[in-house]
ZAMARGU-4260 file (C-alpha; in steps of 0.2 Angstrom, whole numbers, plus 5000, padded with zeros to 4 digits):
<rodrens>
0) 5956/5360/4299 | 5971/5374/4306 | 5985/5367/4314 | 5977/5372/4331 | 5965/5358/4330
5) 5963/5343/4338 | 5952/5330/4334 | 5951/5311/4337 | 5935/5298/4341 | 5932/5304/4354
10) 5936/5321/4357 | 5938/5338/4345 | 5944/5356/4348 | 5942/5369/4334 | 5948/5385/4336
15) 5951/5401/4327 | 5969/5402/4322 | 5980/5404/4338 | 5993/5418/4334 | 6000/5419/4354
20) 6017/5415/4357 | 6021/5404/4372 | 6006/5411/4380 | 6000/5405/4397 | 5984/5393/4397
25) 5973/5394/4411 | 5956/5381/4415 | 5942/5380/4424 | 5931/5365/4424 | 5916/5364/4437
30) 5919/5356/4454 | 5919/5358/4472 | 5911/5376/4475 | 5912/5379/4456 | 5930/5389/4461
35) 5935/5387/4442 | 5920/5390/4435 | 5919/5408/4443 | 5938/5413/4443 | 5938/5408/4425
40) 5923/5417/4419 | 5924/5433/4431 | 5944/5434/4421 | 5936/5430/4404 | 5923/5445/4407
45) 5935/5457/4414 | 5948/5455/4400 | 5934/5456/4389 | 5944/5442/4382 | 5938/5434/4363
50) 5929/5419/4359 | 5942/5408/4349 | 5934/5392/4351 | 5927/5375/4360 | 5929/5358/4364
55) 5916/5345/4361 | 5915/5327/4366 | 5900/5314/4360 | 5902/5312/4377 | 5895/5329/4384
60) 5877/5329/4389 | 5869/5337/4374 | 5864/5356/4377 | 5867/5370/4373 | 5872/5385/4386
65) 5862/5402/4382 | 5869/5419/4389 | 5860/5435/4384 | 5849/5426/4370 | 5864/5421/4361
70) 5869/5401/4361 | 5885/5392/4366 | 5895/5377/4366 | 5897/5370/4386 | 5916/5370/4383
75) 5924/5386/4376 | 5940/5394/4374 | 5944/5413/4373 | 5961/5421/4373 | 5968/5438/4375
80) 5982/5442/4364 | 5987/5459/4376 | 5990/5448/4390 | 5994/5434/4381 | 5982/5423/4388
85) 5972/5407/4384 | 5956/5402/4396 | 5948/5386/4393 | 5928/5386/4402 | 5917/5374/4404
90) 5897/5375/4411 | 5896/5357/4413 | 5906/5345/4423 | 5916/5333/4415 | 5910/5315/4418
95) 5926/5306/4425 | 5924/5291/4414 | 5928/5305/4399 | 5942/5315/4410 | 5955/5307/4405
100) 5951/5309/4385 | 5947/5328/4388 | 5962/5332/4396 | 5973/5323/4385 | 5964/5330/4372
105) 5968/5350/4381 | 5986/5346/4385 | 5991/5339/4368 | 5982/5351/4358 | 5991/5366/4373
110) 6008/5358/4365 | 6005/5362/4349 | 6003/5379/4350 | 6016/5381/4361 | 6009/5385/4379
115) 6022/5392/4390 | 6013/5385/4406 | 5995/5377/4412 | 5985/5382/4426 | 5973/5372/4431
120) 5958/5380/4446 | 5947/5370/4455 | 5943/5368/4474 | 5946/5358/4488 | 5933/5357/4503
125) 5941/5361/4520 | 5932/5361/4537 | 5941/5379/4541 | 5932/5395/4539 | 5945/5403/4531
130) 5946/5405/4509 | 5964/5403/4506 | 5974/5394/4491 | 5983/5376/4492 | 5995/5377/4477
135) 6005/5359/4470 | 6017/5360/4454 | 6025/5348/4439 | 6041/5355/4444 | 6052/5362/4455
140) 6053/5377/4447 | 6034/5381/4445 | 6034/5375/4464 | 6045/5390/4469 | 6034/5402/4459
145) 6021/5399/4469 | 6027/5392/4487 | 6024/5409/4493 | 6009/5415/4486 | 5996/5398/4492
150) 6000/5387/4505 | 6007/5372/4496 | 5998/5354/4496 | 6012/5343/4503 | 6001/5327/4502
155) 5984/5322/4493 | 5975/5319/4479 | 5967/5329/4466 | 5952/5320/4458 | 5944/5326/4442
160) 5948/5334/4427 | 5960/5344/4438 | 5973/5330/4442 | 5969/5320/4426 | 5977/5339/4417
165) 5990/5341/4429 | 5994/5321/4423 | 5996/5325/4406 | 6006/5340/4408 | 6020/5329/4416
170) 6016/5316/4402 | 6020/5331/4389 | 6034/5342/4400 | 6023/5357/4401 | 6026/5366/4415
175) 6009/5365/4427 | 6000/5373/4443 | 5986/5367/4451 | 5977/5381/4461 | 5966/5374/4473
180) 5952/5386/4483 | 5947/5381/4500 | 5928/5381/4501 | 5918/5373/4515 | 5902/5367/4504
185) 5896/5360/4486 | 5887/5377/4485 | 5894/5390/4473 | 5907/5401/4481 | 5914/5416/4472
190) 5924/5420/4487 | 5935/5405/4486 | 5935/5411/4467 | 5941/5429/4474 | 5954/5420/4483
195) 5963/5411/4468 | 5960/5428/4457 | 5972/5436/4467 | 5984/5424/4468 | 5984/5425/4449
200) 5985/5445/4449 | 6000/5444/4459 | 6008/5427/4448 | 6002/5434/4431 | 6003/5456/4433
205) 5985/5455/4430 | 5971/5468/4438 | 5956/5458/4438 | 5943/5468/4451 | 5932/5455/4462
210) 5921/5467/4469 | 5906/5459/4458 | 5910/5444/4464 | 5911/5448/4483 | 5892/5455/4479
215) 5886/5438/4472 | 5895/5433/4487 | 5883/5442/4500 | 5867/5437/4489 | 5871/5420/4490
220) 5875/5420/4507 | 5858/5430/4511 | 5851/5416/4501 | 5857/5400/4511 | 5856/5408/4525
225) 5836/5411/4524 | 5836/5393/4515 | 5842/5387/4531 | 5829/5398/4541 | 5816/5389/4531
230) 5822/5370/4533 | 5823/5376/4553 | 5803/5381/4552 | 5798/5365/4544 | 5808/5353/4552
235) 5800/5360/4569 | 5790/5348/4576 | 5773/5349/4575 | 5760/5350/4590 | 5748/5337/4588
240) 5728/5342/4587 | 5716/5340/4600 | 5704/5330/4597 | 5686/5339/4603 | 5673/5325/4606
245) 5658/5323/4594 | 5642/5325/4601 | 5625/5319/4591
</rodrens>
């Protein structure tokens, strides 16, 4: 076992060795709109960014995710050492009665390799139509990093694996972010993802491009909105049928 890994009862991360210094951590876990999922993957693909390692739990549903024939764990980590840059991405949710051990687990084995700063993505449903970004801190300084860049949360909650991390990072004084994309529905929405990528291209001097994202945008938006058309057609009423008397 390498000094980057963590590994208890219930939880283990096992990584290739780390050789980032003070790096920035980044996560995206599913939720609302699947914001993290998206900005997390479309900045792993764009940075072309290498697989370092996963996190497994006995308490993950037990599969295994496949992408271009090739298998992978649900939970994986990738870093890039020119940007000096860690992503952990998960394509399962984390089942709340296991959050607290996962992100415990994340933020204590983030400490040991001396991340600089967490951010944690997800999103938060609003009933505007507008994407935008809600931002909340640890600190005061993180706070004025990004009070204007989002508009800030002044008062809420943030449920999940999302607010159980941002938990632990006070627990463990590691400066934290939580980006939160404003979406108006459960469905996957890579313009909520769009939203927060640019909030961390101006944060973080990255360049990541979001035009493919904007086009998965537009299909998906074709695709509800002719899903809809259909659950209109059905739920129209029915005429009921004449009935023509018999005759012997």
């Amino acid at each position: 076992m390498s000094d980057t890994d963590y590994d208890d009862s219930d939880v283990k991360i096992v990584t290739k060795d780390i050789k980032l210094e003070n790096p920035v951590l980044i996560e995206g876990f599913p939720g609302i709109g699947l914001v993290g999922n998206i900005a997390s993957q479309q900045i792993i693909d764009e940075l072309d960014m290498t697989y370092v390692g996963s996190i497994d739990s006995r308490y993950f549903p037990p599969i295994a995710v496949l992408y271009e024939g090739l298998i992978n764990m649900p939970v994986r980590i990738y870093e890039s050492i020119e940007h000096n840059l860690i992503i952990v991405v998960s394509d399962i949710p984390i089942n709340p009665s296991v959050s607290y051990d996962v992100s415990k687990a994340l933020v204590e084995w983030a400490k040991s390799i001396n991340v600089k700063e967490i951010v944690s993505i997800a999103g938060i449903a609003t009933m505007g139509e507008e994407h935008k970004v809600f931002g909340a801190a640890t600190d005061k300084v993180m706070l004025e990093k990004i009070k204007d860049k989002v508009e800030l949360f002044q008062m809420g909650t943030i449920s999940g694996i999302s607010g159980s991390v941002m938990g632990e990072c006070l627990v463990n004084e590691i400066p934290a972010i939580s980006l939160l994309g404003a979406t108006q529905s459960q469905n996957p929405d890579p313009r909520a993802a769009v939203v927060v990528i640019e909030v961390l291209n101006s944060l973080y001097k990255l360049s990541i491009n979001t035009e493919s994202l904007i086009e998965q945008a537009e299909q998906i938006e074709v695709e509800m909105q002719k899903l809809a058309e259909d659950v209109r057609t059905t739920e129209q009423p029915v005429a009921p049928r004449k009935e023509f008397p018999m005759y012997g």
